[in-house]
C-alpha positions as CSV (number, residue, x, y, z in Angstrom):
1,X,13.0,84.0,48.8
2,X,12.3,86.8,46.1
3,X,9.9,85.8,43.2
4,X,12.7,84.6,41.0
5,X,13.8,81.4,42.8
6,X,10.2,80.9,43.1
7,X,9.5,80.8,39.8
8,X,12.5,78.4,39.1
9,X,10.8,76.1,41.4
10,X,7.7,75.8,40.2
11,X,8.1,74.1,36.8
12,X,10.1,71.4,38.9
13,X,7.3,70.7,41.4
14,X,4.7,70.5,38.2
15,X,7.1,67.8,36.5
16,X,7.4,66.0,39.4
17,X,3.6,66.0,40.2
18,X,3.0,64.9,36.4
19,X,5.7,62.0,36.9
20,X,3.4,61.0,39.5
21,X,0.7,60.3,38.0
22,X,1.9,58.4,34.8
23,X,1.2,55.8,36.4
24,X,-2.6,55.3,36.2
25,X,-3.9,54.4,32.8
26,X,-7.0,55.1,31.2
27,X,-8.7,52.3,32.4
28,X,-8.1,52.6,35.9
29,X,-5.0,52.3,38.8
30,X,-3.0,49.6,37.9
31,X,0.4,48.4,40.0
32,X,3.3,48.1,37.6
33,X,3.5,44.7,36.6
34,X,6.0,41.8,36.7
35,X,8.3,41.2,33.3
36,X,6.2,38.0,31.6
37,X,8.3,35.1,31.0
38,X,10.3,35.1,28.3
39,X,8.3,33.4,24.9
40,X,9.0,32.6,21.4
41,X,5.5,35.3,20.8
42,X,3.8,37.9,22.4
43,X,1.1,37.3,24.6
44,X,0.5,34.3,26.8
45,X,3.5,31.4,27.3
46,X,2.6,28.7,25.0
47,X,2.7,25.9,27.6
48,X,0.1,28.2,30.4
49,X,-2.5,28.8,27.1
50,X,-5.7,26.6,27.7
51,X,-5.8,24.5,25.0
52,X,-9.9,24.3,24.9
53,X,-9.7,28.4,23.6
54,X,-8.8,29.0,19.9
55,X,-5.6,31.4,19.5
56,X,-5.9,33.9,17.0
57,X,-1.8,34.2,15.5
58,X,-2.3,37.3,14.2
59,X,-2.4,39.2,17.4
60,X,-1.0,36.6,19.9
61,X,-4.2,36.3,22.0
62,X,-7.1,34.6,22.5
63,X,-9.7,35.1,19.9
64,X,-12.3,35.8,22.9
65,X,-10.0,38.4,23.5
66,X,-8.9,40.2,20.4
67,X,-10.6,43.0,19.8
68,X,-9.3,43.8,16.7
69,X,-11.1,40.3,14.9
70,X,-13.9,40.7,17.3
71,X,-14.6,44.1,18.6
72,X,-18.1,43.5,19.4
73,X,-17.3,40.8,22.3
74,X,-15.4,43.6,24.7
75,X,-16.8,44.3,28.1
76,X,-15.6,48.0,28.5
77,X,-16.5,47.8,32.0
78,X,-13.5,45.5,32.6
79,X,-10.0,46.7,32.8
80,X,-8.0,45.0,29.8
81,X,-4.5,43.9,30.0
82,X,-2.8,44.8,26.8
83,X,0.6,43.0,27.8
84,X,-1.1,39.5,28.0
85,X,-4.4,40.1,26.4
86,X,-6.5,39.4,28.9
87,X,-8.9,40.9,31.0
88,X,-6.8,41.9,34.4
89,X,-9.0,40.0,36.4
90,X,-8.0,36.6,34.9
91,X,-3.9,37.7,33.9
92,X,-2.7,35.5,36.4
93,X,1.3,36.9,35.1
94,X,0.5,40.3,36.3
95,X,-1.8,39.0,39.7
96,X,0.2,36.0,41.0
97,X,-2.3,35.9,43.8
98,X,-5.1,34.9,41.0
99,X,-3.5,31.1,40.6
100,X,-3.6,30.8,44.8
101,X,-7.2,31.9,45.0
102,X,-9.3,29.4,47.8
103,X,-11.6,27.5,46.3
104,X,-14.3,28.8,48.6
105,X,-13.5,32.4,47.4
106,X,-16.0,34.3,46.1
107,X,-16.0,34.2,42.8
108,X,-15.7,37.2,40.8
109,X,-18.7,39.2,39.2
110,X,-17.0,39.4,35.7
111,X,-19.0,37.1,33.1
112,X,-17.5,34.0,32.0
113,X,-15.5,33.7,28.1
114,X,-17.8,33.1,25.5
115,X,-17.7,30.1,24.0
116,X,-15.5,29.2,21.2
117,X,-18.6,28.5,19.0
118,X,-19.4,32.2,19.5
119,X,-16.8,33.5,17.8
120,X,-17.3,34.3,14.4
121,X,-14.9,35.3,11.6
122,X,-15.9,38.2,9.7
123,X,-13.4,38.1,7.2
124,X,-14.6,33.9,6.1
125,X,-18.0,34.8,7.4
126,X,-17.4,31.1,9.5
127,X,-17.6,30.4,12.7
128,X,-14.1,30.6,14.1
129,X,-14.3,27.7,15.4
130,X,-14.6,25.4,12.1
131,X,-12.8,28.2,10.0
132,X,-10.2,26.3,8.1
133,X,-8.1,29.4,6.7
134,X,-7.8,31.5,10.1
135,X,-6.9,27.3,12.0
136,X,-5.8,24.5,10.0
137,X,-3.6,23.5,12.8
138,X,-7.1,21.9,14.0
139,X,-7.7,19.4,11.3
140,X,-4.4,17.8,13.5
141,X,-7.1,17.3,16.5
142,X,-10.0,16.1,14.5
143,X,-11.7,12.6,14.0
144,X,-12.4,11.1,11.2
145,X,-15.8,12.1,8.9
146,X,-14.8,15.9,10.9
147,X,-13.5,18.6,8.7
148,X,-13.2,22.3,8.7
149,X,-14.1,24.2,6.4
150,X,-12.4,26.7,3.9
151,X,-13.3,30.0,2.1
152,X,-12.4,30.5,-1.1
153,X,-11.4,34.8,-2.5
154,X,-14.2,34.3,-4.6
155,X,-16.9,32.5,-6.1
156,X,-15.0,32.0,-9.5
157,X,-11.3,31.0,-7.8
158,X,-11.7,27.0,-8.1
159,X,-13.4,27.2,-11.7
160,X,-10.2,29.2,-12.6
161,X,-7.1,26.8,-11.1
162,X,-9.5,24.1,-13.0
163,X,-10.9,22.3,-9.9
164,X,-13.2,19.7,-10.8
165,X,-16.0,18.0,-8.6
166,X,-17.3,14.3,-8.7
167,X,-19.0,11.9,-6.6
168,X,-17.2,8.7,-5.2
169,X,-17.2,6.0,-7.3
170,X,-19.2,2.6,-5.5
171,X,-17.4,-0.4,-7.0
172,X,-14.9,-3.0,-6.9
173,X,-11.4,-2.2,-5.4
174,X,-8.4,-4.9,-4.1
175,X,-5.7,-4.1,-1.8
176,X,-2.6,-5.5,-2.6
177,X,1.2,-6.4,-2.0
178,X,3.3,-5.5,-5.3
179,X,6.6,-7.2,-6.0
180,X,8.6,-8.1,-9.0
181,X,8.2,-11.1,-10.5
182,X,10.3,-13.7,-13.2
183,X,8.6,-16.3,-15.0
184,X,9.3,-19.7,-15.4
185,X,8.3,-23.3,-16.2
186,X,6.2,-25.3,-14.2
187,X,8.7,-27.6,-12.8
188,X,5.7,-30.2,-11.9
189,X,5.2,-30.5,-15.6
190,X,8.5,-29.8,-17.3
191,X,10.4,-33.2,-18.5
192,X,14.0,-34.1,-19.7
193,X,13.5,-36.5,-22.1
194,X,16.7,-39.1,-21.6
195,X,17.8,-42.7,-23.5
196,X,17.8,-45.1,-21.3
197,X,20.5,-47.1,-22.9
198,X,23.4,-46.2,-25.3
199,X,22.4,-46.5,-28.6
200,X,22.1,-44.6,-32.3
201,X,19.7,-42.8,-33.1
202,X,17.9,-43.5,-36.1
203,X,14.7,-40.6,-36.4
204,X,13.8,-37.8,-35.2
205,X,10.2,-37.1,-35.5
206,X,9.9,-33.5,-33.8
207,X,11.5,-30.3,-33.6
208,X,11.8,-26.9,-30.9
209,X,8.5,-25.3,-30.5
210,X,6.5,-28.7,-31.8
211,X,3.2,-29.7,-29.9
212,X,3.4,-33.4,-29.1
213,X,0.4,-35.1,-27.6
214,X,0.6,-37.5,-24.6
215,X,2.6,-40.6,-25.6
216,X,3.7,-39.0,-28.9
217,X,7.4,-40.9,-30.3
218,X,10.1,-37.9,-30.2
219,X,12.4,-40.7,-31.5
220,X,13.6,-43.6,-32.3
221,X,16.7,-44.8,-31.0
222,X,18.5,-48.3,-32.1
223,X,21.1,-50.1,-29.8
224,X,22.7,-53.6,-29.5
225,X,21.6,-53.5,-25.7
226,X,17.9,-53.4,-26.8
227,X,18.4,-55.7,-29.7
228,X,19.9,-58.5,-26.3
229,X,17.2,-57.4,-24.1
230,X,14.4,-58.3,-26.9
231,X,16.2,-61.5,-27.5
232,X,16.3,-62.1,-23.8
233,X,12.3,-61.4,-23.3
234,X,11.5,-63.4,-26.3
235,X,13.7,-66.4,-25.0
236,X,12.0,-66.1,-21.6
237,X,9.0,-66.4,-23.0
238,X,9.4,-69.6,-25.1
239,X,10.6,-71.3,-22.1
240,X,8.0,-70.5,-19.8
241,X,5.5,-71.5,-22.7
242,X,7.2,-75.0,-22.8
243,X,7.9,-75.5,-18.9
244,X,3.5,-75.2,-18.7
245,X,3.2,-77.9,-20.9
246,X,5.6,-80.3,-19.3
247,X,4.4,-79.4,-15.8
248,X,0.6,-79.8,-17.0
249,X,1.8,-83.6,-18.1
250,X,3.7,-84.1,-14.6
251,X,7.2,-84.5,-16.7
252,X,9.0,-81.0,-15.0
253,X,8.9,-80.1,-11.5
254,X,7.8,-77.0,-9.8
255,X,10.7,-75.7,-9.7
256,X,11.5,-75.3,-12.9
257,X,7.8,-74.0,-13.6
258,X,8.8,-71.3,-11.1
259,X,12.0,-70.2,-12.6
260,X,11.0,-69.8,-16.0
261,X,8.0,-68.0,-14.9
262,X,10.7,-65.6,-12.9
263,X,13.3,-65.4,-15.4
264,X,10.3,-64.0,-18.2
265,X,9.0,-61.4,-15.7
266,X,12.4,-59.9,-14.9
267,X,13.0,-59.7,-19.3
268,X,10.1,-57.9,-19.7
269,X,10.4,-55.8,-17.1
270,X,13.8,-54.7,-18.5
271,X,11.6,-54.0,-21.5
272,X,9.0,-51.4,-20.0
273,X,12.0,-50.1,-18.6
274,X,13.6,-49.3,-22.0
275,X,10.2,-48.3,-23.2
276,X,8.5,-50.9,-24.8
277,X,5.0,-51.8,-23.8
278,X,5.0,-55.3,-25.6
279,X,7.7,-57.4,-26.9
280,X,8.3,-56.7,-30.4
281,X,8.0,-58.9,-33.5
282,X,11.0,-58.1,-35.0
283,X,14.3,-56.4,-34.3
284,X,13.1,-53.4,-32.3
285,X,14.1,-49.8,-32.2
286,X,13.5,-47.9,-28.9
287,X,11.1,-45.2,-29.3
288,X,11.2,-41.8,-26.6
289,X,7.6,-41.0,-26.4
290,X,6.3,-37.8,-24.7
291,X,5.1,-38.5,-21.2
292,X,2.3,-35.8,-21.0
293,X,1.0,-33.1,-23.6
294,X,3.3,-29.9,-23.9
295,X,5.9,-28.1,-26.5
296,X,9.3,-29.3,-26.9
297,X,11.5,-26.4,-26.0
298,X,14.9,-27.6,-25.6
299,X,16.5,-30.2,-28.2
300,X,19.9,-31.9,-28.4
301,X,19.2,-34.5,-30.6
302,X,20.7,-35.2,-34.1
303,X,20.0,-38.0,-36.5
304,X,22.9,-40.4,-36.8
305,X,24.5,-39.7,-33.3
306,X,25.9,-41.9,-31.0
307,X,24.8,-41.2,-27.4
308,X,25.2,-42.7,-24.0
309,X,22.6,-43.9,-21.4
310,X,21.4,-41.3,-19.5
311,X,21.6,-38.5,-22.3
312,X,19.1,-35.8,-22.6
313,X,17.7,-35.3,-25.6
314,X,14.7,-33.3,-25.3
315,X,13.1,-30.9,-22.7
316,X,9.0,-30.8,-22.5
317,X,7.0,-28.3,-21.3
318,X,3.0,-27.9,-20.4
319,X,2.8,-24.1,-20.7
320,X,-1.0,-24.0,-19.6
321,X,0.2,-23.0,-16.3
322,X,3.4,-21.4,-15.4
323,X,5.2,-20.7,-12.1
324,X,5.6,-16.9,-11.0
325,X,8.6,-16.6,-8.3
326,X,7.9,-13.2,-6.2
327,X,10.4,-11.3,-4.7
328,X,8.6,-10.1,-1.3
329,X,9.9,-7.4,1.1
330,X,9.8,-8.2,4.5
331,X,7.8,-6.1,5.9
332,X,4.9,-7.3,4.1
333,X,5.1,-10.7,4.6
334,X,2.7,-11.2,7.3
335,X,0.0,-9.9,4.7
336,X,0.7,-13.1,2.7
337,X,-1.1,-16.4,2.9
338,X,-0.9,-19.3,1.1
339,X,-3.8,-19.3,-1.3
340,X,-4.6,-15.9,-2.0
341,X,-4.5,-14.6,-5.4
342,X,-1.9,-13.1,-7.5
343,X,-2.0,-10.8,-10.7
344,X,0.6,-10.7,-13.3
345,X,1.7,-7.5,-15.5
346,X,4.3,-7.9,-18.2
347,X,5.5,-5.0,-20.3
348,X,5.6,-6.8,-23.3
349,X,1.5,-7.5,-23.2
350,X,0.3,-4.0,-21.0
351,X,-3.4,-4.6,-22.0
352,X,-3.7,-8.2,-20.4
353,X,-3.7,-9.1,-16.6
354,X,-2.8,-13.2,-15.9
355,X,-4.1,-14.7,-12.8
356,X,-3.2,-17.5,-10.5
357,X,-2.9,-18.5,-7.1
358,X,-0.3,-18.2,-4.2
359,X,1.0,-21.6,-3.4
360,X,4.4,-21.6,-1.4
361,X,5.8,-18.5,0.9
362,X,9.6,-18.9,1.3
363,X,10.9,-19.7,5.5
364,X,14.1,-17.4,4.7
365,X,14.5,-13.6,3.8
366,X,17.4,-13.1,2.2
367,X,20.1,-11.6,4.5
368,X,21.4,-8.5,1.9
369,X,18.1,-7.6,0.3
370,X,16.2,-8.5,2.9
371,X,13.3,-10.1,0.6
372,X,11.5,-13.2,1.0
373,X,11.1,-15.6,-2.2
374,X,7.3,-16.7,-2.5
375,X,6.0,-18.6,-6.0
376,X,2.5,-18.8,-7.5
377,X,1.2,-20.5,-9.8
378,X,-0.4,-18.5,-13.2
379,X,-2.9,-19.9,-16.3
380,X,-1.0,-19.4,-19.2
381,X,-3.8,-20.8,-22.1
382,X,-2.6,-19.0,-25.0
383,X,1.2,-19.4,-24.2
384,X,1.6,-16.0,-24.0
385,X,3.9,-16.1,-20.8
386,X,7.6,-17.1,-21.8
387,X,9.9,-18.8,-18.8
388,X,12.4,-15.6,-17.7
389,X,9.9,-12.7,-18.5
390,X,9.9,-10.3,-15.6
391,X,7.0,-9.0,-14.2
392,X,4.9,-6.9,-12.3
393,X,2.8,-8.7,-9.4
394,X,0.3,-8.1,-7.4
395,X,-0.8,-10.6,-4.1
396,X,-4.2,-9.6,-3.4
397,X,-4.7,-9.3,0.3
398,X,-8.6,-8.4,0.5
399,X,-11.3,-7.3,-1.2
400,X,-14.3,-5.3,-1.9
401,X,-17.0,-5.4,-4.5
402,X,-18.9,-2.3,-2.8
403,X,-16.0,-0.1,-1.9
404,X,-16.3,3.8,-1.9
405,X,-13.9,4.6,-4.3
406,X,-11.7,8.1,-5.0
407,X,-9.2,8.9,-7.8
408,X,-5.9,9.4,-5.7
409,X,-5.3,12.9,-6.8
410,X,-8.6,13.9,-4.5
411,X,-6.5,12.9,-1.6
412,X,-4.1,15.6,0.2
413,X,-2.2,15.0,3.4
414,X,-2.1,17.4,6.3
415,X,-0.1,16.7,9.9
416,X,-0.5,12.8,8.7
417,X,-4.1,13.5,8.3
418,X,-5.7,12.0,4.8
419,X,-7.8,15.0,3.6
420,X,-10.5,15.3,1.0
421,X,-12.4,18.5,0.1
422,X,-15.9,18.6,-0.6
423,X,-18.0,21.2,-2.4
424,X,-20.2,22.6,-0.1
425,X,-20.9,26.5,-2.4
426,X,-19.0,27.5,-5.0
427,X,-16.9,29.5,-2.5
428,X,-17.1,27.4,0.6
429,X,-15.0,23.7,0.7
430,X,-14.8,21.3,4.2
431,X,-11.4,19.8,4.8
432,X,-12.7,16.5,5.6
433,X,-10.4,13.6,7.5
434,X,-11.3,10.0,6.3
435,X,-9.2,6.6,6.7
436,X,-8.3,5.0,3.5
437,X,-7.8,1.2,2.8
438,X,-6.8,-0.5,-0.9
439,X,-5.1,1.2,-3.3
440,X,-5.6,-0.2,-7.0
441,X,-4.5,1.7,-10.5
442,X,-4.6,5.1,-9.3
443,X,-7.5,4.4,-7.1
444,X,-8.2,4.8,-3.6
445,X,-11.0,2.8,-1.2
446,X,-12.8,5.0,1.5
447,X,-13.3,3.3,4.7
448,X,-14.7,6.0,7.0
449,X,-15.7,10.1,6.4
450,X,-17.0,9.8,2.9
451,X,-20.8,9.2,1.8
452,X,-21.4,8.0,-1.9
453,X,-23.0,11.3,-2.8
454,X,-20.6,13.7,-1.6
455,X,-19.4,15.9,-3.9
456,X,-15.2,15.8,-3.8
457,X,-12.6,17.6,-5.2
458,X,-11.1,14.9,-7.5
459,X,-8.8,17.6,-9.7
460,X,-6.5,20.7,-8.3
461,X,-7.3,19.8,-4.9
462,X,-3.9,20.7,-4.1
463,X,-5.3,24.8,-4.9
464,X,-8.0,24.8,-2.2
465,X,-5.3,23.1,0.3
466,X,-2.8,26.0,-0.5
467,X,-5.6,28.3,0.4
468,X,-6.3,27.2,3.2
469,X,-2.7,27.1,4.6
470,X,-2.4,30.6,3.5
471,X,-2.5,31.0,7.9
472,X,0.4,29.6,8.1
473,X,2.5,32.0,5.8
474,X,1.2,34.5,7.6
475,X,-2.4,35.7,5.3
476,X,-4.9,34.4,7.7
477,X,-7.4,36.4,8.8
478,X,-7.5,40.1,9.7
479,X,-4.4,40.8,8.0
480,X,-3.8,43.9,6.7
């Protein structure tokens, strides 16, 4: 072979040896490794990552194992998988033989992960671990009275989006079914005011919106029925008068006593009947009285008319009380109870609240609105409530006269989580989970997370929420 195919040779059997080698890298021989399974990100299969070790999106690894947040936790002396991000001890996707490893194996001299409480963000200067902005998806996880915690840019941010601090309120606060409502007459103390017999009438002695006493004469009516009737009672009771005397002196018999005593009960009975309590002197005229106190608010009388038996000539009213009929949805009807108490809104008075008492829930819903009639019963002492006003009302289920109360606005929900932000430097907030219970004007009751001298976020508490879900649009931490 002369030196010219030699020399062809050569750069052949260089690139060849070179080719052979490729395959170590810096860190040591490694086997090529099996394609990972097919994911929605880089790194480790959602459904194989261990749920107990936070994840650090920005990378697609474990925060114990991203060098790039935390450069200070790598062991150099352990080869590092770069495909998975994990050490190649532990990468299971590259070493099958890792998952199938006997129990009594001996177990391998690397040192175990540090725990999650270890890892610290530099960029919130938090532990990773309750660092809201780099993991808000772990409010979803956390009990209630646990929050994490948030980082402002800077110490001025919240005084400039106007965020305003305040401790809960300690106080009175109701929980409540609201409904709409229509007003109307007590029906247990509204009366139609009827003749009893046909007649004339003769006076009227009231008109619409007139206060009447109990007993008070509306009218007076005059009729030749009454005119018989008085007649009849006065008769009866001439003849009973003179049956005594001739019993008393044996001349009558018993009888007769008996009938004439009969016959004068049954006339003046048809007298209280008509109205009258006594028989009159003279020719009578029947008088309507009023049967309680109240205000006459209907009238169809008129002087010189001839009416009927039976006609109605006057409605009463007592409008101290008045009778609120609610319109209930179903769903809250099992919150009802027959006593509890109701308060009553009306646009046309805004500054007053009317109070009463639940005192019938209907048996039916109604089968296209599906609502439920219920009624209550309202104090109405100035008459300020008309019959067919609507209404706002509100049943009151419970109540508390030492409830930890927020405004609503200090309220944000996150992952059906109820969040409130407390003030804990002027750059440093904690997400905070609580369970809420009445809500009143605005105002919300505390139940559990929340101590009367926390300081909370009551205004713009929507601005450190958006910072803190900065993560999830992709500016968490280490971005760059």
């Amino acid at each position: 072979m002369n030196w010219k195919n030699i020399l062809k040779v050569v750069p052949l059997l260089l690139a060849a040896a070179l080719w052979t080698g490729c395959g170590r890298s810096d860190q040591g021989d490694k086997q090529e490794k099996p394609a990972a399974p097919v994911t929605t990100e880089a790194g480790v299969p959602p459904n194989l990552r261990d749920p107990q070790r936070l994840w650090c999106k920005e990378h697609n690894r474990y925060e114990d194992r991203c060098w790039l947040c935390h450069p200070e936790l790598q062991d150099k002396n352990r080869l590092y998988c770069d495909e998975h991000g994990l050490y190649e001890d532990e990468c299971f996707l590259c070493h099958p033989e890792l998952k199938t490893k006997p129990a009594d194996a001996p177990k391998s001299e690397a040192p175990a992960p540090p725990a999650t409480s270890a890892l610290y963000c530099r960029d919130h200067k938090l532990d990773e671990s309750e660092c809201g902005n780099c993991h808000p998806d772990l409010l979803a996880a956390l009990a209630v009275g646990k929050g994490m915690k948030v980082r402002m840019p800077s110490k001025e941010s919240a005084a400039k989006v106007g965020v305003q601090i305040a401790a809960p309120r300690v106080g009175y606060i109701s929980d409540a079914v609201e409904c709409y409502a229509e007003i109307g007459f007590n029906q247990n103390k509204l009366a139609q005011i009827a003749v009893p017999v046909g007649g004339i009438i003769q006076s009227i002695e009231v008109d619409l919106g007139s206060r009447v006493t109990d007993g008070a004469v509306l009218a007076r009516i005059g009729s030749a029925e009454i005119a018989t009737a008085v007649a009849t009672a006065r008769l009866s009771q001439q003849t009973l008068a003179r049956e005594r005397t001739l019993r008393a002196e044996r001349i009558s018999s018993e009888k007769d006593l008996q009938e004439a005593e009969a016959a004068y009960q049954a006339a003046h009975q048809q007298l209280t009947a008509l109205g009258f309590k006594d028989l009159p002197s003279e020719t009578a005229l029947l008088e309507l009285r009023a049967p309680f106190a109240g205000e006459i608010v209907e009238r169809q009388a008129v002087r010189g008319a001839l009416v009927e038996a039976g006609t109605s000539l006057f409605a009463l009213a007592d409008l101290s009380e008045m009778w609120v009929t609610l319109n209930v949805l179903e769903s809250q009807l099992a919150r009802l109870r027959v006593g509890q108490t109701v308060e009553l809104t009306v646009e046309a008075i805004p500054t007053q609240t009317f109070r009463g008492e639940l005192t019938w829930i209907g048996a039916q819903v109604d089968d296209r609105t599906r609502m439920a009639r219920a009624r209550g019963v309202v104090a109405n002492p100035e008459g300020a409530l008309r019959a067919n006003m609507f209404a706002q009302a509100r049943i009151l289920t419970t109540a508390s006269n030492n409830a930890v109360v927020i405004p609503q606005s200090a309220v944000q929900t996150l992952d059906d989580k109820s969040l409130v932000f407390l003030k804990l430097e002027d750059d440093l907030y904690e997400a905070r989970c609580v369970r809420l219970g009445a809500k009143q004007n605005g105002q919300l009751e505390v139940l559990a997370g929340l101590r009367p001298n926390d300081q909370v976020v009551v205004a713009r508490s929507y601005a450190v929420k958006s910072e803190m879900l900065k993560a999830r649009l992709g500016a968490g931490c280490c971005a760059e």
